[in-house]
N, C-alpha and C positions, 0 to 999 in steps of 0.2 A: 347234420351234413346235408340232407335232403335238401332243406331251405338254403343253405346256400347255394347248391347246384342249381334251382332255380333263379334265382336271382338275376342272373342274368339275361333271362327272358322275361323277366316283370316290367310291366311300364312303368313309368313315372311314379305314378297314382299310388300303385301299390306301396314302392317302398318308403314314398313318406310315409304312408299309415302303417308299413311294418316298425321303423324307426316311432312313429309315434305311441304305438302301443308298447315296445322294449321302456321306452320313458315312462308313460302312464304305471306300467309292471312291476317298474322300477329292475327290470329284467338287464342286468350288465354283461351283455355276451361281447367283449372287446374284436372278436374273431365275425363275429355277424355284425355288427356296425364298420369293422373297417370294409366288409367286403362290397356292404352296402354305399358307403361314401365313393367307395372306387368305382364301383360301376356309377355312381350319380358323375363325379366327376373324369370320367373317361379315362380312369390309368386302368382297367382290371385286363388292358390288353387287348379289349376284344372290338378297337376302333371305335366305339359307338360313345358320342359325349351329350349326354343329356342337357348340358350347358351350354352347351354351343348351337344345338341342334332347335332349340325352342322346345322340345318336348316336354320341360318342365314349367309349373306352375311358378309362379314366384307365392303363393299360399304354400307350396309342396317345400321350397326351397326355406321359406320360414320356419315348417315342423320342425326341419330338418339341424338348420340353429338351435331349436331349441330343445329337441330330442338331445343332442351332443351337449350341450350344458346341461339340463337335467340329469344325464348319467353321469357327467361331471367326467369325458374323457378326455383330458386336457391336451392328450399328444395328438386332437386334430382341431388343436384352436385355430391352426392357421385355413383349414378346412372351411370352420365356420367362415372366416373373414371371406373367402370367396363366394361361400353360397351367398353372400350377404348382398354383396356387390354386385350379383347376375339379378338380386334384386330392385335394383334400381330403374332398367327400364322398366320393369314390371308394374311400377309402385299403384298405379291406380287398382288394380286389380288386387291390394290387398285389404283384408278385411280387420277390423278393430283386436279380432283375437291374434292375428299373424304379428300385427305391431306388436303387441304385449309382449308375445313370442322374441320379436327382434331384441325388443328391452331387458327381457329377461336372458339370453346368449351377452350380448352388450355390458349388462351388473357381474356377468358369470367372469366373461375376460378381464373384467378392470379388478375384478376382488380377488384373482388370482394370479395378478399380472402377467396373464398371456398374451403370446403372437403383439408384442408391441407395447401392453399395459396400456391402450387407453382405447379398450372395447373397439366401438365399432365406430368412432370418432375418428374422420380421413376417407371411411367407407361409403358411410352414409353425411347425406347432407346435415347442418346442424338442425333443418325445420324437420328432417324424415326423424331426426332422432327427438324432436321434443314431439311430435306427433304419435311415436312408441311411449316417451315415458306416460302422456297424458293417455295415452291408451290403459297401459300397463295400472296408471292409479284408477282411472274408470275402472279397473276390473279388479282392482284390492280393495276400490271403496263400495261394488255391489257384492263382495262377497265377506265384508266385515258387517249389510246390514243380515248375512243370513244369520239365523237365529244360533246363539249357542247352544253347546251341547250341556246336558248336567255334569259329564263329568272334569269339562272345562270349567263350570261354574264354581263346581267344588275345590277344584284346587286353587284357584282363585279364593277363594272365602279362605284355604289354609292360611295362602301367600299373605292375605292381608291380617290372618292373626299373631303373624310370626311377629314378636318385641322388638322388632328393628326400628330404627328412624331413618324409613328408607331416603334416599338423594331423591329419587324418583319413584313414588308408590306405585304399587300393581296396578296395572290396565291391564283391558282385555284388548285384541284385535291394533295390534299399532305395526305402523308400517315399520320395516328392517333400518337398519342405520350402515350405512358405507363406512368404509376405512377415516374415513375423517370427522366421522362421530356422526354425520347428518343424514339427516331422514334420505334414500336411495331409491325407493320403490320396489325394491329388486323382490319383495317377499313380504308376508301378511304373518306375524306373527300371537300364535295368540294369547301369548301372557308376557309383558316386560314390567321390569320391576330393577331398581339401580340401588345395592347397597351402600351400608355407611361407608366403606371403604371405594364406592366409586364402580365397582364391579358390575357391568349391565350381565342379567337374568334373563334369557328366552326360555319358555315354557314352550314346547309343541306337542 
């Protein structure tokens, strides 16, 4: 209760990095995310809109996308769709990882048909959003060269001694696939493998 009674007096600054560390935590406090969005977006009553006011970063407003898709709280998808859009004048000031950020909120609406079903298409322009997805794969394909772990390796070695004839054999590290079967960017998977019966296999 402490943190939220602050909150209100925190800048900008702060409560992206509260919001982003609840994601990183994987920390789902529904009651500290809403109180945080309402102050970001000026309903918690107490006059002062961060969105309006320029006090927010358009980097802060990106966390903030992508903090609410990482927790996966779907009843402020239409939330995202605004921070989204306060980021457009902002756009030069944002940095390779906030794109990714965007891409990733963007995969989160479209794969759960929120606020619209077609992500952040309408929001953003079509060059801001191929700028996110190319973002988003630059940083699936610098973190598919870091090195595996052993006990990724091992279950991999099981995966490929199982007697199947798989459709598509174990790999390690393959990009996620969208609702219409094709590669999405949305997520780095690290084991896929597609049985005889057609069934795709994510190991994580």
């Amino acid at each position: 209760r402490g943190l939220l009674d602050k909150l209100s007096a925190a800048d900008p600054q702060h409560l992206a990095t509260i919001a982003r560390a609840c994601a990183e935590l994987a920390y789902r406090d529904e009651q500290l995310m809403e109180a945080l969005l309402n102050q970001v977006m000026g309903s918690a009553g107490t006059g002062r809109n961060c969105l309006s006011n320029g006090g927010y970063s358009a980097q802060g407003l990106a966390t903030l996308c992508w903090s609410v898709a990482v927790l996966d709280m779907q009843q402020h998808a239409f939330a995202v769709l605004s921070l989204a859009q306060t980021c457009k004048p902002l756009w030069a000031s944002l940095v390779p990882e906030n794109l990714s950020q965007l891409y990733q909120a963007h995969m989160w609406l479209i794969d759960h048909s929120l606020a619209g079903r077609q992500g952040l298409v309408g929001v953003l322009s079509a060059q801001q959003l191929q700028n996110c997805r190319a973002a988003r794969q630059e940083q699936l394909n610098r973190t598919a060269k870091v090195e595996v772990g052993l006990f990724q390796r091992s279950v991999f070695q099981v995966l490929q001694s199982v007697p199947f004839k798989w459709l598509v054999p174990p790999a390690m590290e393959q990009v996620s696939l969208g609702v219409d079967g094709q590669p999405d960017g949305a997520a780095l998977i690290d084991i896929t493998a597609r049985t005889p019966d057609g069934v795709w296999l994510a190991v994580e």
